[in-house]
N, C-alpha and C positions, 0 to 999 in steps of 0.2 A: 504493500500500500504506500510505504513510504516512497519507495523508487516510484512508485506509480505518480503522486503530487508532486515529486520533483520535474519526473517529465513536464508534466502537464505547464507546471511555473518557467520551466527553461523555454516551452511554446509560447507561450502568451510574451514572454520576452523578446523572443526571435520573429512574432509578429510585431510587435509593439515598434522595435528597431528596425523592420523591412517597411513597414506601413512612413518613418520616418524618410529611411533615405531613401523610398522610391518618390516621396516628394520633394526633398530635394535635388534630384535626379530631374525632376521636371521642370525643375525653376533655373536649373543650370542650364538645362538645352533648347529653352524657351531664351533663354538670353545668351545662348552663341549665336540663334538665329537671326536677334535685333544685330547684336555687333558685326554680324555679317555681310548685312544688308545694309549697314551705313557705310558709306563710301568715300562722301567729299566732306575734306575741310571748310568750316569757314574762313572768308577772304574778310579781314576786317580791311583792308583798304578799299572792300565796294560798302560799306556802313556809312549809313550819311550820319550816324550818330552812334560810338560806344559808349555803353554802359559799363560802370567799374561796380560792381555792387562791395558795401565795405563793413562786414560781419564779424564782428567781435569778439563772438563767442564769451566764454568766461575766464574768471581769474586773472593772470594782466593781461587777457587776451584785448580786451577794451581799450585797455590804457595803450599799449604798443599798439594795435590796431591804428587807432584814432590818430598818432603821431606817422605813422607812414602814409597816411592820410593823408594828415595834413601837406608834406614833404611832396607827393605827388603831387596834392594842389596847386600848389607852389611852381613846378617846374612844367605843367601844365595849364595854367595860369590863362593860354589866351585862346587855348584850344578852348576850354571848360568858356569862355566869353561866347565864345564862336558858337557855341552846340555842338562841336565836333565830340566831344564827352560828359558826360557826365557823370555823376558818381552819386548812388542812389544808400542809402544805408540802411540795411537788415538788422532788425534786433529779432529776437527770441530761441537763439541759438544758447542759450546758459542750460546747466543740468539741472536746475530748477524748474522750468520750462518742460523738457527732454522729459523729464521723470513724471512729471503732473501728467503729459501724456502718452507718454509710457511709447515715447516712440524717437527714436534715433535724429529725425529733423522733422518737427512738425507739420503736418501738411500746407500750413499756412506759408510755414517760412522757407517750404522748400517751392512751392508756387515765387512766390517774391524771388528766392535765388535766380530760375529758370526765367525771368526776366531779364538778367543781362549776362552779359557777351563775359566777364573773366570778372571773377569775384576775390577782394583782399581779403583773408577770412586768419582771424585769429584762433591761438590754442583752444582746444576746448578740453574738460573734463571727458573721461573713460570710465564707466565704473569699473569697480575689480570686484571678483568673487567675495563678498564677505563685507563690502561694502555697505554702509546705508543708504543706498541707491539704488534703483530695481535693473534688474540684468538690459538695458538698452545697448544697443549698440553700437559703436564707436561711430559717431558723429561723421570725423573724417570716411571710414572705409562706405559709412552708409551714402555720402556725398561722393564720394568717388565711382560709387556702383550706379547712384540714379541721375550723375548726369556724364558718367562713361569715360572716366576720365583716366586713360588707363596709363600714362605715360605720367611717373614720378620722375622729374630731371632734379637731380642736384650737384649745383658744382662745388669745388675743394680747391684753393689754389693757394699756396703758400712759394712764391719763388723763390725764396732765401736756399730753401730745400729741395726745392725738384720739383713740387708737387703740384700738379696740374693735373686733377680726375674729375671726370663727370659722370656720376652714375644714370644711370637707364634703368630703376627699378621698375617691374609690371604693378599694377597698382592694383588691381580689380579682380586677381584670379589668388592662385594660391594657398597659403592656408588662412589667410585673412578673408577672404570668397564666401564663405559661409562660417564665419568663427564666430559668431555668436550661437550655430546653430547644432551647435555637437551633442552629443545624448549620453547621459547619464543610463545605460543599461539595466543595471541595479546597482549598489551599495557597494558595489567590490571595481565594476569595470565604467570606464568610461571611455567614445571615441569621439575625436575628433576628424575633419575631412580636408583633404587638401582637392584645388581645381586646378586642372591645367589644358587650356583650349588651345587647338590650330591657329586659328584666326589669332586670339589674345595674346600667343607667343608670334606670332608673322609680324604681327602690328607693333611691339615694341622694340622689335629685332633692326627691323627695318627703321623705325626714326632713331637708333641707337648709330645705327651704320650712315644712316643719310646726316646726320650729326658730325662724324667722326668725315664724311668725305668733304661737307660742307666747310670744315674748320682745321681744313688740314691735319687729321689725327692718321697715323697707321697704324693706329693697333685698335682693336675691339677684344676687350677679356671678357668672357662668357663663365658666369657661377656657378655653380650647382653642386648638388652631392648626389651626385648621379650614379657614384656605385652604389651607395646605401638607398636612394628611395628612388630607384629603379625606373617605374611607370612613370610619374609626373615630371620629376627632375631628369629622367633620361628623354622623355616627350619635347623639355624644355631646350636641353640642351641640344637635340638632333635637329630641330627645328629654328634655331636660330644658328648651327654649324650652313644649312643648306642657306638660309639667307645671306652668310655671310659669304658665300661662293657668287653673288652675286653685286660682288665690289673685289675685285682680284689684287687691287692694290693698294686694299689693307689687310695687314697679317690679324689672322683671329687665331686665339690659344685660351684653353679653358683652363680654369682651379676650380677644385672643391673650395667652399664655402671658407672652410674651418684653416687649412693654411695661406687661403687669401686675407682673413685676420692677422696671421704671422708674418706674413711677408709686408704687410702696410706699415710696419713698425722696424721693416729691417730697411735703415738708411739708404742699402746698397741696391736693393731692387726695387724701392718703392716708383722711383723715376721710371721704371718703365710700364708702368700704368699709364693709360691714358683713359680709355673710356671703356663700362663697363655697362653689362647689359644681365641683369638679374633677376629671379622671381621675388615676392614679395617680399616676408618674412626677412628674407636674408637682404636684402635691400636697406629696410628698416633698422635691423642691427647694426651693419656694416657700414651706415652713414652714418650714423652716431658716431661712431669709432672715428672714421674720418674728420669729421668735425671739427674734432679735438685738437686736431695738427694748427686750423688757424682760427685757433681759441675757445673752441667749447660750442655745441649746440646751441648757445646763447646769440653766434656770432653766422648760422648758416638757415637762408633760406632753401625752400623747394619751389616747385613749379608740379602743377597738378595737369597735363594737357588732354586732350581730348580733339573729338573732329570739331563739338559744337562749342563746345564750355573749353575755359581754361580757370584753375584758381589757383591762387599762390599763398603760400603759408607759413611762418616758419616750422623746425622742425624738432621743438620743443614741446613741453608741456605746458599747461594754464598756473599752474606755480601757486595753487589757493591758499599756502598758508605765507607769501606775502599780504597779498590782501588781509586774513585776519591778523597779522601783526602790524597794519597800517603803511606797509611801506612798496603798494602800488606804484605810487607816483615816482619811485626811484628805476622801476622796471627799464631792462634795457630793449630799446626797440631795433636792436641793429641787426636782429634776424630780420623782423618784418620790412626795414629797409631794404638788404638784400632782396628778398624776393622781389619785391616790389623794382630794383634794377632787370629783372627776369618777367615782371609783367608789361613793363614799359617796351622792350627789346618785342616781347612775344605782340604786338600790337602796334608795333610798327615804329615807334618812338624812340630808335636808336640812339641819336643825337643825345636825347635827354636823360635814356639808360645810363650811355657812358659817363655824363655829370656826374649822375650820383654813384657810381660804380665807383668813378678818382676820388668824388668826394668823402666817402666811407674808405677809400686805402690812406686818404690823408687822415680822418680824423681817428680813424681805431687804430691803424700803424704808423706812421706818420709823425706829423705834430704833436696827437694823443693832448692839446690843451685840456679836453676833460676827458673824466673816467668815470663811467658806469660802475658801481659797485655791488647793486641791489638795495644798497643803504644810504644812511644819510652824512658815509664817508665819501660819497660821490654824487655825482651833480643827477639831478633828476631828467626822467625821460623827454619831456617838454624843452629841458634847458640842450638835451644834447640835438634833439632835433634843430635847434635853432643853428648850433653849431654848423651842422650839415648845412643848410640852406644857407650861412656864409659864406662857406667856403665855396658854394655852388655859386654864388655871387659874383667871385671872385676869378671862375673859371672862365 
């Protein structure tokens, strides 16, 4: 009898678990077919008006938001007279918000986003398991997935050292793809799922390599851990090997995941990095790591692309126990600077990219008159923004 309830319990299980991932089997192949069938980029040079939408998110997401904001307005000044821009500002992006509605971007605010053309979007809150916040999910991944934005570019450049990389993380597939949507079994097992599409690895392979031909790069390094997880990371990697035969005069060479961490740190090989093309997950870790070389995630934006949407962010976290120790206004905003030299560029506005691009090598390595500290050992986010726009003055 007892072996007998045990069957029966391991059934109801083994249904309970195929009942799950055959629907997400469904929502995955139902959206290779949208990303399939989307085809053309948007041309923002036929736009008789962009829209920058400028979303805060929470913790100093608001505060650095609001000062790259400002910064942009600034060096867009006659366009924004003209109507050739505008800049429209989203609120209800906090996990306050998220959690009341028990949903990753409110319908509301995610209608408003899909109004304009490439959105400044600050850090936002994640809950973590154990959290007092209900299991939503990750803001960013869920914005990445519903306006397609599958192309993570970050760049890393420190010349003292060699270091000149641009990552190509895939944003949309992966283990991030479905990671809020893993299943607790019973009490003892738990899985999780990784995604890995044709289409999804073609399309970041390819602006990885069209990257690398465009900016005079020869090398493309391809990531994975493709001996250990076999299907997805070998799907990955075969399929961006075959793209890369369609650029012959750049060398592609792959690493696992795990000594491409070791080698970023070894003085003597890191110089021949140049651009890198990887799934999510390891994307995500590995530029953090990066980071650090010119000064800390504090000091690097991303760029989010897509065919229709672009958002740019940086690639920190919302930092909430600033805010409750009062010392917001001290937040450094020179991630979301960066980016924002990367939303200017992606939108046609080169000239004004490169301003603030010398004016951030002047004022964070450079001259360095003020310092960022977090604290009120250093000048506040509003005083250092100003910084920037004089020296942009001056260029």
């Amino acid at each position: 009898m007892q072996s007998e309830r045990m069957d029966i319990a391991m059934e109801q299980k083994l249904q309970k678990a195929s009942e799950h991932f055959c629907a997400l089997l469904k929502e995955q192949l139902a959206r290779n077919e949208r990303i399939k069938a989307d085809k053309e980029f948007l041309d923002y040079g036929k736009l008789d008006q962009i829209i920058i939408g400028v979303c805060g998110g929470d913790g100093i997401g608001p505060v650095i938001t609001a000062e790259a904001a400002r910064v942009l307005k600034f060096l867009l000044k006659s366009q924004v007279e003209s109507g050739k821009v505008a800049f429209k500002d989203i609120e209800g992006l906090t996990i306050e918000n998220r959690a009341a509605q028990g949903k990753a971007i409110p319908d509301d605010v995610l209608a408003e986003l899909k109004k304009c053309h490439v959105i400044l979007k600050g850090p936002t809150t994640t809950p973590r398991k154990g959290d007092p916040w209900p299991n939503v999910e990750s803001a960013n991944v869920a914005m990445r997935k519903e306006l397609d934005l599958f192309a993570n570019v970050r760049p890393v450049k420190v010349p003292d050292q060699g270091i000149d990389w641009t990552f190509f993380r895939e944003n949309t597939e992966g283990a991030y793809a479905v990671g809020s949507c893993g299943l607790d079994v019973d009490e003892d097992l738990a899985m999780d799922f990784v995604v890995t599409t044709t289409e999804g690895t073609q399309r970041i392979a390819r602006m990885a390599y069209e990257y690398a031909r465009k900016n005079h790069k020869d090398r493309v390094s391809i990531i994975t851990k493709a001996n250990v997880i076999k299907t997805t990371d070998g799907k990955f990697l075969n399929l961006c090997r075959k793209v890369g035969e369609e650029y012959p005069e750049i060398t592609t060479d792959d690493w696992y995941i795990d000594i491409t961490t070791a080698k970023l740190i070894d003085p003597k090989r890191r110089k021949d990095f140049q651009v890198f093309v990887l799934p999510n997950l390891y994307g995500d870790i590995i530029t953090d790591e990066a980071a650090e070389f010119q000064g800390g995630v504090g000091t690097a934006g991303s760029a989010n692309l897509g065919k229709r949407y672009a958002m740019f962010e940086a690639i920190h976290g919302s930092a909430p126990r600033m805010i409750s120790e009062g010392r917001g206004k001290y937040a450094d905003p020179c991630s979301m600077l960066r980016c924002a030299v990367m939303l200017l560029s992606h939108i046609g506005y080169q000239k004004e990219a490169d301003k603030l691009e010398r004016a951030l090598d002047i004022c964070m390595y450079e001259e360095k008159k003020l310092t960022i500290t977090g604290r009120n050992t250093g000048c506040t986010c509003e005083e250092f923004g100003n910084y920037v726009m004089a020296v942009i003055e001056k260029l």
